[in-house]
C-alpha positions in Angstrom: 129.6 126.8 68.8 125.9 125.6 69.3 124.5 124.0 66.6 120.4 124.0 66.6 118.7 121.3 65.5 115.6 120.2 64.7 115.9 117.6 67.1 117.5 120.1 69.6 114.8 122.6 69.1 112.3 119.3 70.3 114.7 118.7 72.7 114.3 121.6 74.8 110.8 122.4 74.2 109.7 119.4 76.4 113.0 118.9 78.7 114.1 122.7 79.2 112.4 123.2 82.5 113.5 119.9 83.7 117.7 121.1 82.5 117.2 124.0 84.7 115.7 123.2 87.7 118.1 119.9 88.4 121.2 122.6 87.4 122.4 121.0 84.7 124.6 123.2 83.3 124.3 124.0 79.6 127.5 122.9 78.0 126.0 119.6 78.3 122.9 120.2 76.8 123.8 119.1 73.0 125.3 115.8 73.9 122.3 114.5 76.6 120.2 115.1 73.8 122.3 113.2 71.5 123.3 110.3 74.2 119.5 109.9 74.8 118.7 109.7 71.3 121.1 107.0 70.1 120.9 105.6 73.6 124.7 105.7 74.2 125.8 104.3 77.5 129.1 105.3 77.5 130.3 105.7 81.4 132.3 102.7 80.8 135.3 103.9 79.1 135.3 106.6 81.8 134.4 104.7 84.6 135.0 101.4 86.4 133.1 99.3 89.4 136.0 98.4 91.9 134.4 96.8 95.0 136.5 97.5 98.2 138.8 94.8 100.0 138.4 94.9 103.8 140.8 91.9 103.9 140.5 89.6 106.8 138.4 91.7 109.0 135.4 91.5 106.9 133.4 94.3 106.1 131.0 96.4 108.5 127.2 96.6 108.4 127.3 100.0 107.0 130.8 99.9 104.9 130.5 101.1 101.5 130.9 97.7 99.0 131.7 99.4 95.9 133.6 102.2 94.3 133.6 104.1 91.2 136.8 105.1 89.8 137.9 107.3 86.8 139.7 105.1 84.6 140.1 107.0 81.8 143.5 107.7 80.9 143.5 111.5 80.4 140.9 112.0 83.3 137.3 113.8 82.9 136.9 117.0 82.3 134.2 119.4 83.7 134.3 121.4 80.3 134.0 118.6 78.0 130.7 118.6 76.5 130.6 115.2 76.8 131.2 114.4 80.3 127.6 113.9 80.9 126.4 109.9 81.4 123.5 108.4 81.6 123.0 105.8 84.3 120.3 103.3 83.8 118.0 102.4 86.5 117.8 99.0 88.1 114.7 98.8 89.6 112.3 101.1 90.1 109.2 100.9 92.8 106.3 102.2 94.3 107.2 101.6 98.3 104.0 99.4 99.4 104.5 97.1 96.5 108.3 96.7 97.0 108.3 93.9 98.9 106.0 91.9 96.5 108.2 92.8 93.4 111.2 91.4 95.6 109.4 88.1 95.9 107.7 87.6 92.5 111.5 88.5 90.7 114.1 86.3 92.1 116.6 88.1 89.6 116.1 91.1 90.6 116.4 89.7 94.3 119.9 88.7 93.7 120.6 91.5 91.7 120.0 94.1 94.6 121.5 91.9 97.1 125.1 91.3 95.6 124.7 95.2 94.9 123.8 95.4 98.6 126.4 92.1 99.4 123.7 90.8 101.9 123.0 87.3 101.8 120.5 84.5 103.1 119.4 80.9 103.1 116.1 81.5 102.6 114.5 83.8 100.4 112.0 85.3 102.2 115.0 86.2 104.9 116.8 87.6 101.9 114.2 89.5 101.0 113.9 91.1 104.5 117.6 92.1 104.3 117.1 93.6 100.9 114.4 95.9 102.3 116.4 97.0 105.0 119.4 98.0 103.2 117.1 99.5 100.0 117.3 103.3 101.5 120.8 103.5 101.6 120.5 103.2 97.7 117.0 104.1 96.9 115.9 107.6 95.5 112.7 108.9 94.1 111.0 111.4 91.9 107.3 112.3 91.4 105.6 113.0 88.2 103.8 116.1 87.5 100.2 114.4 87.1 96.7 115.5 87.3 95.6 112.6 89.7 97.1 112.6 93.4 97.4 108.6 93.2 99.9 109.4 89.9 101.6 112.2 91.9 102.6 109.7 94.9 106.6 109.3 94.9 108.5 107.2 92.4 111.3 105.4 94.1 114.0 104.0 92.0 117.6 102.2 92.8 120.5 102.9 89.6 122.6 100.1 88.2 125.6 99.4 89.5 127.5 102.2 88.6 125.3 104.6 89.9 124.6 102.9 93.1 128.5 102.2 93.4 129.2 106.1 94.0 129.9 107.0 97.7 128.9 109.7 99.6 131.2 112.5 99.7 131.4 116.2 101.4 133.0 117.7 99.3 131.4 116.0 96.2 133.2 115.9 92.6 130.3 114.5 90.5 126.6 115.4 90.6 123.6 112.9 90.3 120.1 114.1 89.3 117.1 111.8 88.0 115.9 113.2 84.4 112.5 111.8 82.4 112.9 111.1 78.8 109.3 112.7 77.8 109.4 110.6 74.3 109.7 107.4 75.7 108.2 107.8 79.3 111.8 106.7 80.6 113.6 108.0 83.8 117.2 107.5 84.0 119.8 109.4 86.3 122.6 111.7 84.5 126.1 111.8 86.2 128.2 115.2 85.6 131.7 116.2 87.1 131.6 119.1 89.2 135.5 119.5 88.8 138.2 118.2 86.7 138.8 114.6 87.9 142.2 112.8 87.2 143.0 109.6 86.3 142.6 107.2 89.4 140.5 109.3 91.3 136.9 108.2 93.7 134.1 109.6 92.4 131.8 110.8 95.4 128.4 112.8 95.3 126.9 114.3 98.1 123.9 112.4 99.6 122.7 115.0 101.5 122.7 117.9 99.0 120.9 120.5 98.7 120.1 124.2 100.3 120.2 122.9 104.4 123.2 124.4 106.0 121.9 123.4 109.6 124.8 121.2 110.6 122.2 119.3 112.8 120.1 118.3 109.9 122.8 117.2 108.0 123.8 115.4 110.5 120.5 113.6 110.5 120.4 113.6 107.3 123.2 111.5 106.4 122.5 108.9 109.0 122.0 106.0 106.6 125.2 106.2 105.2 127.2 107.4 108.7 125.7 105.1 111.1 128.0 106.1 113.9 127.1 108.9 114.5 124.7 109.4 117.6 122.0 112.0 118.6 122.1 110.7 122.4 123.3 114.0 123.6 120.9 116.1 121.5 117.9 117.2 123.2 114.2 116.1 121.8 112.0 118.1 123.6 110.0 120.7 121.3 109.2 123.9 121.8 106.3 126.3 119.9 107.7 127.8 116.7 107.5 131.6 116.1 104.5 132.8 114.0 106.2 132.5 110.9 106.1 129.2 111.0 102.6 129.4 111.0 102.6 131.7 107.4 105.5 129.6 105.6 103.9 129.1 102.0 100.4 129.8 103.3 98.0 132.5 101.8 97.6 135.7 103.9 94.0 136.0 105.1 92.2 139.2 106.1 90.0 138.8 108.4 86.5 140.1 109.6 85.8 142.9 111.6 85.3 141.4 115.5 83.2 143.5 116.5 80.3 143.0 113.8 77.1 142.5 115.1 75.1 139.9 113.0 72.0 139.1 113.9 69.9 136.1 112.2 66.9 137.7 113.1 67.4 140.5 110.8 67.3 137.5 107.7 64.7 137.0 106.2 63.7 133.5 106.0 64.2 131.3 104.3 68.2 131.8 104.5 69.0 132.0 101.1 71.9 129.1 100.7 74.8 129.2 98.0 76.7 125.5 98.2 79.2 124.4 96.5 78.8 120.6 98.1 76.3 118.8 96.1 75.3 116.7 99.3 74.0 120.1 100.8 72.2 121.1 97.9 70.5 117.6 98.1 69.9 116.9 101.9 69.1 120.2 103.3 65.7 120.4 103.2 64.5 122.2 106.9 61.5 125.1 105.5 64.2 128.3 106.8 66.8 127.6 104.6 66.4 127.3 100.9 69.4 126.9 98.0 70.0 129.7 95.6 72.2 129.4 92.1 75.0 132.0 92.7 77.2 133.4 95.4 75.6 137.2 95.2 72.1 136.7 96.0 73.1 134.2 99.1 73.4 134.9 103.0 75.5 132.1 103.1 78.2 130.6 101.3 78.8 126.9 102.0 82.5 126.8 99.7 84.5 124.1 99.1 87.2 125.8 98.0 89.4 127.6 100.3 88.1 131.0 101.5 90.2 134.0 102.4 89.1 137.7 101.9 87.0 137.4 105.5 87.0 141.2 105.4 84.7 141.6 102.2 82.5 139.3 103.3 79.9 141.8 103.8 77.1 142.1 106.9 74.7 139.5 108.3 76.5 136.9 105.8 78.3 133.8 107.1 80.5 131.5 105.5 81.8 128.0 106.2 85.1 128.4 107.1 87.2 129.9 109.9 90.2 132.8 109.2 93.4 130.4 110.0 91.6 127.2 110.5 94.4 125.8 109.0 95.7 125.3 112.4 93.7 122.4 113.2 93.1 121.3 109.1 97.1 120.9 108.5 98.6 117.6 110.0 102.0 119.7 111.0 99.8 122.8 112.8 97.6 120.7 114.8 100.5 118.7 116.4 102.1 122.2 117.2 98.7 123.8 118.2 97.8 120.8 120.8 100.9 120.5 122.4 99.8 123.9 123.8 97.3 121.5 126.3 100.3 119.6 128.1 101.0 121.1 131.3 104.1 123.4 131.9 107.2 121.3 133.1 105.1 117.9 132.5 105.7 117.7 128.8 107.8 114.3 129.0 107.4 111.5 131.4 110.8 111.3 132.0 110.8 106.9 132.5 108.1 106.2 129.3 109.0 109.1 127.3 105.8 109.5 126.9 104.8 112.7 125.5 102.0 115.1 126.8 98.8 115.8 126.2 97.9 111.9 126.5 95.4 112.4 123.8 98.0 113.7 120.9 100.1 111.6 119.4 103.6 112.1 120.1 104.7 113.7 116.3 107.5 115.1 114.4 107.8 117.5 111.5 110.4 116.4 110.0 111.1 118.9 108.1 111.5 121.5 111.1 112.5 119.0 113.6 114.5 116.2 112.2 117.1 116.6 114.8 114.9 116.3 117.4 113.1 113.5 116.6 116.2 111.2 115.7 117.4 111.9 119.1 113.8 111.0 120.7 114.0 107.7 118.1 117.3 106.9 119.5 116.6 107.4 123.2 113.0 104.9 122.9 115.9 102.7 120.9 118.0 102.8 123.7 116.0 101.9 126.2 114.0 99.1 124.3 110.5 101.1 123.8 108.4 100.5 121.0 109.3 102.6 117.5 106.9 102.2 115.0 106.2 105.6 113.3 103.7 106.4 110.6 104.9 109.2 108.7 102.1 111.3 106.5 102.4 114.4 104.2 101.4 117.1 105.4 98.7 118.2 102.9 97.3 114.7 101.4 94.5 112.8 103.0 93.5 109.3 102.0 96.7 107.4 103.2 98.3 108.6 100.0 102.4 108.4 100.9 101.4 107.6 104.0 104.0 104.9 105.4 105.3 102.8 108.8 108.4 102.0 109.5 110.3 101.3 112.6 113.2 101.4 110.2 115.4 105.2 111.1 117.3 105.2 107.4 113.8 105.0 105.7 112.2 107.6 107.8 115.5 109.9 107.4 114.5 109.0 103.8 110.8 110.1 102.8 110.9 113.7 103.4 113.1 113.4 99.9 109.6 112.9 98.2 107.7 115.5 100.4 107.2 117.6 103.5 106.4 115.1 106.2 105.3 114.5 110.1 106.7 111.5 111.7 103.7 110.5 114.0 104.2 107.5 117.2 102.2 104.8 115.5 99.1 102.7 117.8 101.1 99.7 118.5 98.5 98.7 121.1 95.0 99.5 119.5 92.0 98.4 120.8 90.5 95.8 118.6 87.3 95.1 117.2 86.6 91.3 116.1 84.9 91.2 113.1 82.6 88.3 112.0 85.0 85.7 109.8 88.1 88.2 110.3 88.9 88.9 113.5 90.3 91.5 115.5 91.1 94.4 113.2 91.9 98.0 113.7 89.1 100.4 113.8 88.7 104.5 114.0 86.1 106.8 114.4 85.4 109.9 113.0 83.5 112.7 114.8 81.9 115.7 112.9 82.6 118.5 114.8 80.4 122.0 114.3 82.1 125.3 115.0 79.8 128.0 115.8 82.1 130.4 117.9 85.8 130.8 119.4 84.7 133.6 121.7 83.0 132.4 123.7 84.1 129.1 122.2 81.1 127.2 121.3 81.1 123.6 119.5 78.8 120.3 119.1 79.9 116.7 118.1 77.4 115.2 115.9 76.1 112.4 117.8 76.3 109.8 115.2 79.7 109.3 114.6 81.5 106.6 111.8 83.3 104.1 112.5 86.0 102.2 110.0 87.5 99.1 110.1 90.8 97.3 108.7 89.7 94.3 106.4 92.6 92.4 108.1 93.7 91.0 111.3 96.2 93.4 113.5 99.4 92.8 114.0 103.1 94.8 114.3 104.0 92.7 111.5 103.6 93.2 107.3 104.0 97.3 107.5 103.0 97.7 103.7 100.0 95.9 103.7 97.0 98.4 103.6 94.0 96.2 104.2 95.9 95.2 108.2 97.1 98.7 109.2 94.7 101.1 107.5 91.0 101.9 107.8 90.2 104.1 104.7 88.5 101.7 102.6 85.9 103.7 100.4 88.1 104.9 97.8 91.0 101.5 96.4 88.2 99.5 98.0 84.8 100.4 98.1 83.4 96.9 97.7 85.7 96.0 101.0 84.1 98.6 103.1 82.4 97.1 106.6 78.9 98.8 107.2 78.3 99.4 110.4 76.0 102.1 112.5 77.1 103.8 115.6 74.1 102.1 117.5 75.2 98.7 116.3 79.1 99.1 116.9 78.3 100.8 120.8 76.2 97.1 121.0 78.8 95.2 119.8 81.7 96.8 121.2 80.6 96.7 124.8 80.1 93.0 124.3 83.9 92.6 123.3 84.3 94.3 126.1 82.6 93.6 128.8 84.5 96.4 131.6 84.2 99.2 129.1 81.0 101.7 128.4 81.5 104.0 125.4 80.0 106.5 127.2 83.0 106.9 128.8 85.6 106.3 126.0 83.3 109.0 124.5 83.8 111.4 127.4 87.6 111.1 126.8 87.0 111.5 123.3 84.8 115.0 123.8 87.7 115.9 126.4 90.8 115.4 123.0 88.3 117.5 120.8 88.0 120.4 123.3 91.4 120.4 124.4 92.4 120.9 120.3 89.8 123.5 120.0 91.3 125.4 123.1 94.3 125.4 122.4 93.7 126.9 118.6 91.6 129.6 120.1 94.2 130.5 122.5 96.4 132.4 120.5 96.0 135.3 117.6 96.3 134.3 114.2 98.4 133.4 112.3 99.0 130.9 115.1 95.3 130.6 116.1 92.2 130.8 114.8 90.2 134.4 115.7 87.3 135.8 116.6 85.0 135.8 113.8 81.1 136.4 113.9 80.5 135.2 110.5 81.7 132.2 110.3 80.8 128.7 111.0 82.5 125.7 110.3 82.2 121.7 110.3 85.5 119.2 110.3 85.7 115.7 111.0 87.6 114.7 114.0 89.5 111.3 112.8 90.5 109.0 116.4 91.9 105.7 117.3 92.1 104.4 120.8 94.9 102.8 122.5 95.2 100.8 125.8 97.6 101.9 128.1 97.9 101.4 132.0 98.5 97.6 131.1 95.2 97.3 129.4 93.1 98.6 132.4 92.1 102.3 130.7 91.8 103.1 126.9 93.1 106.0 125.7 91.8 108.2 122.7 94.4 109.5 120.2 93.7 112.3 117.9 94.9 111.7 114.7 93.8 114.6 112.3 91.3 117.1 112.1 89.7 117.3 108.2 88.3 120.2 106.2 85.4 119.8 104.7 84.8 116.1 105.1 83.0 113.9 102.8 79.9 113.5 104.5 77.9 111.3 101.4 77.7 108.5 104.3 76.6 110.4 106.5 73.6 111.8 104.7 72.5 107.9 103.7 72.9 106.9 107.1 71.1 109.7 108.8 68.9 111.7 106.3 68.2 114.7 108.8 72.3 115.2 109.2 72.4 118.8 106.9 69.3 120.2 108.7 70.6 119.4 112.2 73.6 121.0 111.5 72.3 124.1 110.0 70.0 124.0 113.0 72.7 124.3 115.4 74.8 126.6 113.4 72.4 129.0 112.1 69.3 128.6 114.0 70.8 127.9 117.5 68.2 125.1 117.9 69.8 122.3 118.9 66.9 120.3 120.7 66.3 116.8 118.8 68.9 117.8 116.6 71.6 114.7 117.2 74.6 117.0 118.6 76.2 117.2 121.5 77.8 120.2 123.3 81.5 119.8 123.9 
């Protein structure tokens, strides 16, 4: 019989949700509560570490070290109430400061590595091995925060208990992370999912949860099955079905296509509801003027996500696209410009270089996982390069954004999120900066969408350009400042001014056989072929017909050499919704009037854009 108690009652007010979505059932309720109030860490006299004995041959690379056994003498029971354990965590991390925490903390250093049972001379080699092996014990959590920075995965490694269970199939003890809300402490909580007899291996299933594709699986459990191999598996992808396109995505309706609008029928000025306090500031041209609410407006500049196309009412525009989301979401663009390769040409079948040249080659691997550890494993095999960058698909600023040439963490990170795996720029081109040297750098295009039938767009002539604040190389994978470019929001006062004008100047002196008149042209070409390709189909898998709207994004692009250094090729990394343009409004003060010239007016002379 339940007994309630104050400190039950507090109990489940702040931990009930938590109970029921990690399934914990509830005969265990009562004595978690009680364990995590007295803090009684009693696996012990259930439990015991046993580390395995591989004799003479020595163990393998990926051979489990330890065990955990039931030791108790009458066994565990499944339907004793107190067959719930906490497990204390070792170490927990954040992964671009892991490294650093290895070196500052030589305990926890050797702690981790006789877990691991790597060992090294040197420290810093130690340290290395330690990283390698950390994602066949790590696991992670996030925390339900306001701030996208706080939301960013938690990744944690148990004591040596709970990193000592073994993976299982057919697992007889469950493993779930659980936050004390009173004291702000996360520890795991190991339950039996079966009656389990003296003597017997406690295993848990590494892979759980709802996939049944045996392929993913498959994948999935690569860390811990190393010999398994994807070789035969195919890697080439293929266009999902349109319901792909809707998976957790608001329905839009749309506008009617055949509605004429007709700006001359406006009076001027436009009347001009923003949302974007740079608009409100910066456009200043005599036919538009700003107006306080959304009713008395002819058009809406949002900045919040628009839907209801349909009730937009005549002769009004708005600044957004039904389905744009096929260019704005890091999975649907890869999908949407894979429709530019031609048919049949999709791989070269000796560099495995993907098609078109201008995309990335990318992965979602949440959809594709199998496919891409085959097309890791067949660029493995044949010694090509395999750095990956792997991004969520709906954060920006480099937030859980990591690279890794390292399969077990890649199989890893879609654990704390939906993720694409993208082929990282191992061969940028460089810029030297002054006192620095030569860093990364990628520019960012601001492209205006007036029309996808006939398809009609502009670049903004002036484009950005943002540097690393550290020297390139394949080397230190964590550190920010060498491999990333987005400096204006962990470190504004790090962030390299520099004009279009200036960097063209500059950047044909580095390179003296290069005009960026032509790296432009190839840019122009990337941004038309993505544009194409998402008018080229009905929505949800493209974007539609529709007279009222008009859009901005901001194309983000690195380039990369490739025929041996003699031809530089632009990538297309992402397309962004409604990009911060604060810069762009100190740099070029005319930037909101050109573009509402273009958009609304259809005057584009003198107006900075250029037709692509």
């Amino acid at each position: 019989m339940h007994v309630v108690t104050p400190e039950m009652d507090q109990f489940l007010a702040l931990h009930k949700y938590q109970l029921e979505s990690s399934c914990i059932p509830k005969i265990f309720w009562e004595s978690l509560e009680r364990k995590l109030r007295l803090q009684t860490f009693d696996a012990g006299h259930a439990f015991s570490l046993m580390k395995f004995d591989y004799e003479e041959r020595g163990r393998g690379p990926r051979e489990p070290v330890w065990a955990v056994v039931v030791t108790a003498e009458d066994g565990v029971s499944e339907s004793d109430p107190e067959s719930i354990y906490l497990v204390d965590h070792a170490w927990t991390f954040r992964v671009n400061g892991a490294k650093e925490q290895l070196q500052s903390c030589p305990q926890l250093l050797e702690r981790l590595a006789n877990m691991m049972d790597v060992s090294a001379d040197e420290p810093e080699a130690l340290v290395e091995l330690v990283a390698e092996e950390l994602w066949r014990y790590a696991q992670c959590y996030s925390l339900n925060a306001s701030e996208a920075e706080e939301r960013t995965p938690i990744w944690y490694i148990m004591d040596e208990v709970g990193s000592g269970v073994q993976h299982a199939d057919q697992p007889n003890v469950r493993i779930v992370p659980f936050v004390h809300l009173p004291d702000r402490i996360t520890y795991s909580l190991m339950f039996p999912l079966e009656d389990l007899a003296n003597g017997t291996i406690v295993g848990r299933d590494f892979a759980e949860g709802p996939e049944t594709d045996p392929d993913v699986r498959k994948a999935l459990l690569l860390p811990w099955q190393p010999e398994t191999s994807f070789l035969d598996e195919p890697f080439q992808q293929s266009e999902p079905p349109p319901s792909f396109f809707e998976d957790g995505r608001v329905a839009e309706t749309l506008s009617d296509p055949d509605i004429e609008v007709d700006l001359d029928k406006i009076a001027r000025p436009i009347r001009v509801y923003s949302e974007y306090s740079e608009v409100n500031k910066a456009l200043s041209h005599p036919d538009f003027i700003i107006v306080n609410t959304p009713e008395e407006a002819d058009l809406l500049w949002l900045t919040h996500h628009y839907k209801d196309f349909k009730s937009l009412g005549p002769n009004r525009f708005v600044n957004q696209f039904p389905y744009e989301s096929v260019i704005t979401v890091k999975d649907l663009l890869c999908v949407v410009c894979r429709r530019k390769a031609d048919p049949g040409k999709e791989c070269n079948s000796q560099t495995l270089e993907m098609q078109p040249a201008w995309l990335p080659t990318t992965y979602n691997l949440k959809t594709e996982l199998p496919l891409f550890v085959s097309y890791f494993e067949h660029r493995d095999d044949r010694g090509l390069d395999n750095h990956w960058i792997c991004k969520p698909w709906n954060l920006a600023r480099g937030l859980d954004t990591h690279i890794s040439k390292n399969i077990n963490f890649i199989l890893r990170l879609p654990q704390s999120g939906p993720k694409i795996a993208q082929k990282y720029v191992e061969d940028p081109v460089l810029f030297t900066r002054v006192g620095i040297g030569p860093v990364k750098f990628d520019v960012r295009y601001v492209i205006l969408l007036k029309s996808v039938q006939p398809l009609t767009a502009y670049v903004y002539k002036e484009f950005f350009v943002r540097f690393a604040n550290l020297p390139f190389h394949l080397a230190d994978l964590e550190q920010y400042e060498r491999h990333f470019t987005v400096m204006n929001y962990g470190n504004p006062e790090q962030l390299c001014h520099m004009k279009c004008a200036q960097f063209v100047i500059e950047f044909e002196q580095q390179y003296e056989n290069m005009k960026w008149v032509d790296v432009e042209a190839d840019i122009l070409v990337a941004l038309r072929g993505a544009l194409e390709a998402a008018a080229s189909k009905p929505p949800p898998q493209g974007i539609p017909h529709s007279p009222q709207s008009r859009a901005v994004y901001a194309a983000d692009l690195m380039l990369s050499w490739s025929d041996e250094k003699e031809k530089i090729q632009p990538k297309l990394l992402e397309i962004n919704w409604m990009p911060d343009c604060q810069r762009a409004c100190q740099y070029y003060p005319s930037f909101y009037n050109d573009i509402f010239s273009t958009l609304f007016l259809g005057d584009t002379r003198g107006k900075n854009v250029i037709p692509i």
